[in-house]
C-alpha positions as CSV (number, residue, x, y, z in Angstrom):
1,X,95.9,123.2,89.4
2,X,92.4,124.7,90.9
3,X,93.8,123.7,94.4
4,X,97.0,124.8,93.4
5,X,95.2,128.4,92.8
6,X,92.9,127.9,96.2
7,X,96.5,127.3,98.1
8,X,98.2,130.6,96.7
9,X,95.1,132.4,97.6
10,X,95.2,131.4,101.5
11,X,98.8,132.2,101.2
12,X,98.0,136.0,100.7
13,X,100.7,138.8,99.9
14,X,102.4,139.0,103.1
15,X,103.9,135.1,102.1
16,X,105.1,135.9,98.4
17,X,108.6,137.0,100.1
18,X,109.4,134.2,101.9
19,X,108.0,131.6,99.3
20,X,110.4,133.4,96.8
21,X,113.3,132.8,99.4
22,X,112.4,129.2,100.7
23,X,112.3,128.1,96.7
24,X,115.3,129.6,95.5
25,X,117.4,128.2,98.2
26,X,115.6,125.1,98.3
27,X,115.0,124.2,94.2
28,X,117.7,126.7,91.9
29,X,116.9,124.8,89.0
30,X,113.7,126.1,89.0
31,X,114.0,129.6,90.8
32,X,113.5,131.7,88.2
33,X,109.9,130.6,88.9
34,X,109.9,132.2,92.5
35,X,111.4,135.2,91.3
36,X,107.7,135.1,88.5
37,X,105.5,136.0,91.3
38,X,104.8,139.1,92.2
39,X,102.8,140.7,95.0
40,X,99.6,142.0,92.7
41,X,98.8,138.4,91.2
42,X,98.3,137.3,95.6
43,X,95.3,137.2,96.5
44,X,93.1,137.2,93.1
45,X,92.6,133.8,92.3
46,X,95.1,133.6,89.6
47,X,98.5,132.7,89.1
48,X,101.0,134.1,87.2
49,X,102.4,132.1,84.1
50,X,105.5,131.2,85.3
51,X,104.0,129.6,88.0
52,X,102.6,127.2,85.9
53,X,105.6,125.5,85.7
54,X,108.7,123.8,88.0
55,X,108.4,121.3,90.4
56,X,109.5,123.3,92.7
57,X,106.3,126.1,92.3
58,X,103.8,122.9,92.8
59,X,106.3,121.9,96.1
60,X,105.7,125.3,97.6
61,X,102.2,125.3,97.1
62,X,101.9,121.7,99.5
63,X,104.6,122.7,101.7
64,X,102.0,125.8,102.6
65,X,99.1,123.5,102.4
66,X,101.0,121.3,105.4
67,X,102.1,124.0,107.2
68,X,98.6,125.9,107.3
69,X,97.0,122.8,109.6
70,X,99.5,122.6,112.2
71,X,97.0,121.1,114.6
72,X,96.2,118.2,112.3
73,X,99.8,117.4,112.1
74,X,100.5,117.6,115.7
75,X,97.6,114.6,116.4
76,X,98.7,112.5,113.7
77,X,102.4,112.9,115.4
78,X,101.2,112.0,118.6
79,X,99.3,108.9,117.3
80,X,102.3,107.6,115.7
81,X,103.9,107.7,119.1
82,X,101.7,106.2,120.9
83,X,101.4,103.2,118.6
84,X,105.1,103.0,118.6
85,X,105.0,103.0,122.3
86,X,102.5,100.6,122.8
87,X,103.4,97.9,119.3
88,X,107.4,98.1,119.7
89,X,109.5,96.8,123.3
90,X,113.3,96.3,123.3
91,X,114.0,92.8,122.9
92,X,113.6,90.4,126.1
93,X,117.0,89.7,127.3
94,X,118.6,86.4,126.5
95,X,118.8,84.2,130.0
96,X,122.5,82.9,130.5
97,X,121.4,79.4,130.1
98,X,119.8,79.8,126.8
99,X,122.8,81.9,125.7
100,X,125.4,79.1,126.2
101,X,123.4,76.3,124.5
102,X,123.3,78.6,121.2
103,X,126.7,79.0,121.6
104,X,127.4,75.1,122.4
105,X,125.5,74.1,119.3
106,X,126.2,76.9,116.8
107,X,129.6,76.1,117.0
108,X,129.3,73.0,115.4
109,X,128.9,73.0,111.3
110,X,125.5,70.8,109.9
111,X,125.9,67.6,108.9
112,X,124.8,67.6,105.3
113,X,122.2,65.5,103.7
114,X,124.4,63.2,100.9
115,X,122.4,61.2,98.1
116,X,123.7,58.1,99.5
117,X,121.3,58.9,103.0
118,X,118.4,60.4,101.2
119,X,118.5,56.8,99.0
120,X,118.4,54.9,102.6
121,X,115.0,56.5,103.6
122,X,113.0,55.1,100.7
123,X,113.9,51.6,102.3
124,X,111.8,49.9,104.6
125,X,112.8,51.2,108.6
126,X,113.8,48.8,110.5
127,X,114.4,49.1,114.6
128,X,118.1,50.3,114.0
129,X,117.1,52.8,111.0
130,X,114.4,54.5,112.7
131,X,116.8,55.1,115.8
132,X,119.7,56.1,113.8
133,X,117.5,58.6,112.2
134,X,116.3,59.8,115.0
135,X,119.5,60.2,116.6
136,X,120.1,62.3,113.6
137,X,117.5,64.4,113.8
138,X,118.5,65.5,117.8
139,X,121.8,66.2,117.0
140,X,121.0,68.0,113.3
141,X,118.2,70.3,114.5
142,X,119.6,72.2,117.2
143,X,122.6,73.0,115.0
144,X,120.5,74.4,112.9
145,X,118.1,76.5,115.0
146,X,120.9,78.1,116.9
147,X,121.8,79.5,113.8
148,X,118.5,80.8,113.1
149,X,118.0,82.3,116.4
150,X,121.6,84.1,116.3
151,X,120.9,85.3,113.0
152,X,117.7,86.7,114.4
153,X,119.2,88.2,117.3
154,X,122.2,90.0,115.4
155,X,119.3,91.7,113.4
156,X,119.6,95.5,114.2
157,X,118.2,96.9,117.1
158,X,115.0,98.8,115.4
159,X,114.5,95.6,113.7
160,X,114.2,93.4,116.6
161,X,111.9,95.7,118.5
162,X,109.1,94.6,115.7
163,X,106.4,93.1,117.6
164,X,106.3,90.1,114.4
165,X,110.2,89.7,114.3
166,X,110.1,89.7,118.1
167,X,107.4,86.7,117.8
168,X,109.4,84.6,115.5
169,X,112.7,84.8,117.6
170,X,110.7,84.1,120.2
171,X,109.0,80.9,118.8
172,X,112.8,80.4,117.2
173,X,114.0,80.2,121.0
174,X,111.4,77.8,122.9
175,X,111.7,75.4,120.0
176,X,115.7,75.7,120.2
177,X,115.5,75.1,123.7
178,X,112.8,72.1,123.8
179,X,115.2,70.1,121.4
180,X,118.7,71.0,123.1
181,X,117.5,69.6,126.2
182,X,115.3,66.9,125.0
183,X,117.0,63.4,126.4
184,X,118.6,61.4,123.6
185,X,115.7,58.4,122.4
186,X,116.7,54.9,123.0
187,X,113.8,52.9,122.1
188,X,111.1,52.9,119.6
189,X,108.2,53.9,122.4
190,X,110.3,56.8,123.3
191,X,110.6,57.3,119.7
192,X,106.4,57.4,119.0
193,X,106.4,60.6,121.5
194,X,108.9,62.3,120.2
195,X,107.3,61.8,116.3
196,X,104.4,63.7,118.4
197,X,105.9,66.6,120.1
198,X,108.2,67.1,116.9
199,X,105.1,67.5,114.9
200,X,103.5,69.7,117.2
201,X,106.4,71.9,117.5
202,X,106.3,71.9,113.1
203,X,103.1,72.9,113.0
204,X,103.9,75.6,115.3
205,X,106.4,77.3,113.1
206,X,103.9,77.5,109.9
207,X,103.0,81.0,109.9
208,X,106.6,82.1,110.9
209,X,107.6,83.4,106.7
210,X,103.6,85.3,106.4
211,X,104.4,86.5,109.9
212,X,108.0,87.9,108.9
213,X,106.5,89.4,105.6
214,X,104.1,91.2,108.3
215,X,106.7,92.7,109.9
């Protein structure tokens, strides 16, 4: 309230018209406080007791607060500008070659995990397991990481321009395109480097859900 009283005191007498104006077009419910004020009570200290009450009395009083630093405002615009600028880019374009391999692979539905395979991996591996599971794995993972980078990608445009969003698709993408392109594995030494790179390109991915909540 005391700043409240400081804020109609600024105002002065020659903005008790167009306060009473702005609020009855702006807040009729509570008009009839507007219509309270009156030009002796400007400029004293005081406020009149209608003015007391209504949201819309208190909404005039920081509207005139705002308006009365217009320099302030104007800095705090052209901060926000810049940082928008220099934080958000349009989205890279997708390279042809990159786009038909999502569209190659998305096309085809996941294999889903039944009971019956999940049971086979508590066995011991043997030569043919491990291959058949790795064979597996190549043709599962891509399905599925097309479908995450698409889904990213059909995000809308503002959305995409978010520097973390942008980083994830972009990690999304070079993992996608690693595994599509990765020869099928034949033996078990083949097998040992992928283990390797796959758990390198894992670990890569860990921050991607804190770095979406970022975003």
């Amino acid at each position: 309230m005391r700043r409240s009283m400081r804020i109609y005191h600024r105002v002065g007498v020659e903005n008790v018209e167009g306060t009473r104006r702005w609020l009855k077009d702006a807040d009729p419910v509570h008009s009839h406080a507007a219509t309270s004020v009156t030009p002796q009570f400007a400029g004293t200290g005081h406020l009149p007791p209608a003015m007391s009450l209504g949201r819309g009395t208190f909404e005039v009083f920081r509207m005139s607060s705002v308006l009365s630093r217009p320099c302030k405002l104007g800095k705090v615009s052209a901060r926000q500008r810049r940082s928008f600028a220099l934080h958000r880019r349009p989205p890279e374009p997708v390279p042809s070659g990159l786009t038909d391999l999502l569209e190659k692979h998305s096309q085809r539905p996941p294999t889903p995990l039944t009971l019956s395979t999940l049971l086979s991996l508590g066995r011991p591996p043997t030569p043919e397991s491990v291959l058949t599971s790795v064979s597996y794995v190549q043709a599962e993972i891509p399905r599925r990481l097309a479908q995450r980078v698409k889904s990213l990608q059909a995000l809308p445009f503002i959305v995409g321009t978010n520097p973390y969003v942008a980083r994830v698709l972009e990690a999304h993408r070079n993992s996608f395109l690693w595994l599509a392109t990765q020869p099928p594995v034949r033996t078990l030494e083949e097998n040992g480097e992928f283990i390797s790179q796959l758990e390198t390109l894992v670990q890569s991915h860990a921050n991607d859900i804190p770095t979406l909540a970022r975003g």
